[in-house]
N, C-alpha and C positions, 0 to 999 in steps of 0.2 A: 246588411252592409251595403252601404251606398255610395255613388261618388258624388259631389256639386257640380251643377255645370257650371259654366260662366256668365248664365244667366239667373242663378240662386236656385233653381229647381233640380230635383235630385233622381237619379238613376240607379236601379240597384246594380250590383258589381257585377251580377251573375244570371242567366237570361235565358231564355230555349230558343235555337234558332230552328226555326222550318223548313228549309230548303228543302227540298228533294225527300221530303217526307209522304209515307203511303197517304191517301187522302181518307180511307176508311179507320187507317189509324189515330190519324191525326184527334178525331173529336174526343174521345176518351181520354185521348194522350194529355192533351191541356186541360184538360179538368183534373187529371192525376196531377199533372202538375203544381196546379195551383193550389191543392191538397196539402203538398208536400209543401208548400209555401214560394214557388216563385209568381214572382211579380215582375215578370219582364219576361216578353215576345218579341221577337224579332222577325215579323212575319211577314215584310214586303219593303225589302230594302234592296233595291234593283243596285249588280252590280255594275260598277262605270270605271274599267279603269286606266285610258288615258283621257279620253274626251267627251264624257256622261257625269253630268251631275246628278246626285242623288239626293233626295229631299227628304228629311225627315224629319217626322211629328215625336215627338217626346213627351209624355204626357206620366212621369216618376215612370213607369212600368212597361209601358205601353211603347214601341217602337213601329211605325208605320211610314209609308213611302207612298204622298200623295200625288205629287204631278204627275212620278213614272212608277205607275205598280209594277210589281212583280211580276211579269207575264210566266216569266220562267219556273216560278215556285209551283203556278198549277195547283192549288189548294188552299186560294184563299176563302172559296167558300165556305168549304170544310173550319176553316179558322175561327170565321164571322161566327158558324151555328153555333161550336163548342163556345165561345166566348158569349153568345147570346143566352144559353142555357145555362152557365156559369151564374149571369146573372139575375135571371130566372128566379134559377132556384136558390138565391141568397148566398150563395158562395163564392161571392166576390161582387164588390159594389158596382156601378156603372164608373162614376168616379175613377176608381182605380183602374179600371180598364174601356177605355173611352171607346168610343167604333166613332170612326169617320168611313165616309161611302168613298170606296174604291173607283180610284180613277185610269186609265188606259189610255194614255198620249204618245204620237210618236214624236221621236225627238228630231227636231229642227236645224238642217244643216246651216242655214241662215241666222241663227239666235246666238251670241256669243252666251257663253260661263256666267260674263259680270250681268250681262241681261237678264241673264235668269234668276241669279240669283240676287237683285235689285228686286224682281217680283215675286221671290219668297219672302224678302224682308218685309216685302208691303203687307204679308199676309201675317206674319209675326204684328204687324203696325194695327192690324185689324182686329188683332185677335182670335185671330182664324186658327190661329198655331201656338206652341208656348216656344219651339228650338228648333231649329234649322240647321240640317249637315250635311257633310260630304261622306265622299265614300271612295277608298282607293285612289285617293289623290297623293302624289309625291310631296316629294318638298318642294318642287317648284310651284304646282299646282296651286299648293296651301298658302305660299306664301304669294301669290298673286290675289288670291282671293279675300287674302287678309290685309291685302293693299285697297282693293276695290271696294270694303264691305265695309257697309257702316254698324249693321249686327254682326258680328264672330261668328263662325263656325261653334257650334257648343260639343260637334263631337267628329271627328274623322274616322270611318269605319272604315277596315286593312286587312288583308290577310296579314297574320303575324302569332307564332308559333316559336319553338325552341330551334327550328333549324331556318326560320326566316323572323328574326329578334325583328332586325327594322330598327335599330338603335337609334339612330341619328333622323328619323321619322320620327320616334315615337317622343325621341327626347323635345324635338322642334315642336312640335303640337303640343306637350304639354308646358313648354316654356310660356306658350305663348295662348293658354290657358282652354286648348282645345283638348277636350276626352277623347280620349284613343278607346275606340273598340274593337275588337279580335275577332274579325266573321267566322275566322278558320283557328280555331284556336288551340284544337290537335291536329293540325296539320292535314283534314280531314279525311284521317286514317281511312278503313278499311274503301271508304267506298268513292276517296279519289286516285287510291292505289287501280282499282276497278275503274274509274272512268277518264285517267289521266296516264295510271300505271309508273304513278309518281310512288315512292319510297316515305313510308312514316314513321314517324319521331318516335310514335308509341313504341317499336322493336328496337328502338338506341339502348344497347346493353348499360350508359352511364342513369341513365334514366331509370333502368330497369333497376341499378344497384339501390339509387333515391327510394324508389319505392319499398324496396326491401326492408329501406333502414329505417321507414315510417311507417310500414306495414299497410301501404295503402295501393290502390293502383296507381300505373304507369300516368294515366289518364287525370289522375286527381292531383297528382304530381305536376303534372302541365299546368293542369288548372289555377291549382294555387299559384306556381309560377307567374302564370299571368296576374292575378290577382294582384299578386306582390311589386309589380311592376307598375300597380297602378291602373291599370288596364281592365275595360269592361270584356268580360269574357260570355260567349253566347255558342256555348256548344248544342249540338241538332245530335236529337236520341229519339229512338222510337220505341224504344225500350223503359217499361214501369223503373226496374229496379238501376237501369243508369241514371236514370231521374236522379232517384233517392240519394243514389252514390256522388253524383255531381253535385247537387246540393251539399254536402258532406265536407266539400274543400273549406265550406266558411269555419269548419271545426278542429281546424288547425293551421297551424304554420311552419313557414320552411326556414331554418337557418340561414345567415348569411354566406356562409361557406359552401353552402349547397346551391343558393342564388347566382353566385360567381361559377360555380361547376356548371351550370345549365349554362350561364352565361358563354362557357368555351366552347360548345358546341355548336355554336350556332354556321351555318354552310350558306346564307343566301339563297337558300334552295324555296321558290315559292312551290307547293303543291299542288294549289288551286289555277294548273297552267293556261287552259283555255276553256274558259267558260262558255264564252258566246260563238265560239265553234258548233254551238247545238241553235245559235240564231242567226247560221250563214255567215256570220262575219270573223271576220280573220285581225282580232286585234293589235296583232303585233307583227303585220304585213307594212 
């Protein structure tokens, strides 16, 4: 299950994101993965979010951030082996999971947004890249960049969850033909309760009722949600059997009724409060 971009090339709906992943785990973990059948990494997409733009490569599967790695992820080597071994040993083409060499730029108080992103587009122009995105950009953001750009945005990456929908975000972006992807798409349960001591959607008792009635977890319940929405969802497990279970949302669906339930819950409440707290800076000073 896939979404289109806006430039004809396709994304699948559902993805593994790495952040904050062990690094000893990690290489196994993406070979289980792609066992199980994903086809979509999300494994160096720095986040930016009021005045950082993020670059991304989109290759069907493959999601990479070339100008500005991930410094923060800490496990892209880890990433490269597991995915070099992959294709090694025949268990996934080159094709389907492309590798570009990782780059570490600092970013430029002197370069505005449309600058740089005029010199993504050239790289789309070159063929250097197949899609070009943002990440954590508002609506004003989006919609400046969709003034200045003469390639689109193909995708907007947000946090956005059951208790931070983002509605009027998420509906803008795809009015206007940009994929919305979900970095945080359980509200990054147990382990930004632990590094933010932020409150997660996974223990919403209305959530807990959904699952009951589907017989599924709390977790897949979200997922689908997002799904349902539209929306590329990219939850981070380190765990074989959440794999398996995460993959699993493609094997069902949620009621309309149920859609609008999740829908009333939703608090504004972002979870993923302060990231770059851990890179000195104070984003919202």
């Amino acid at each position: 299950m896939a979404i289109t971009l806006n430039n004809g090339f396709q994304m699948p709906i559902i993805g593994l994101g790495v952040w904050r992943m062990e690094k000893k785990a990690i290489k196994d973990l993406i070979i289980e993965s792609i066992k199980i059948g994903f086809r979509h990494f999300d494994c160096a997409c720095i986040i930016s979010f009021r005045n950082s733009l993020a670059f991304t490569n989109f290759d069907i599967v493959f999601t990479k951030c070339l100008m500005f790695c991930a410094a923060d992820y800490k496990n892209e080597a880890e990433v490269g082996e597991a995915l070099c071994e992959a294709i090694k040993t025949g268990l996934v083409k080159r094709e389907e999971l492309p590798l570009d060499e990782d780059g570490v730029l600092d970013v430029e108080t002197n370069i505005s947004l449309e600058t740089t992103w005029h010199a993504m587009e050239d790289l789309v122009s070159m063929g250097l890249v197949r899609s070009i995105g943002i990440s954590n950009y508002d609506i004003f953001l989006t919609r400046d960049c969709l003034a200045y750009s003469k390639i689109k945005p193909a995708v907007n990456q947000i946090e956005t969850h059951p208790y931070f929908q983002r509605e009027s975000l998420v509906k803008f972006c795809q009015k206007h033909g940009i994929c919305v992807t979900a970095h945080t798409p359980l509200g990054g349960a147990d382990a930004n309760t632990k590094r933010f001591g932020t409150v997660s959607c996974l223990d919403d008792p209305i959530l807990k009722g959904i699952a009951e009635k589907y017989k599924k977890t709390v977790a897949q319940i979200v997922l689908r949600w997002g799904i349902q929405r539209n929306t590329v969802v990219i939850p981070k497990t380190s765990k074989s059997e959440r794999l398996k279970e995460n993959f699993k949302v493609l094997e069902f669906e949620l009621a309309k009724e149920d859609m609008d339930v999740i829908q009333g819950i939703d608090k504004s409440y972002r979870s993923n409060i302060q990231p770059a707290k851990f890179w000195g800076i104070d984003l919202y000073a």
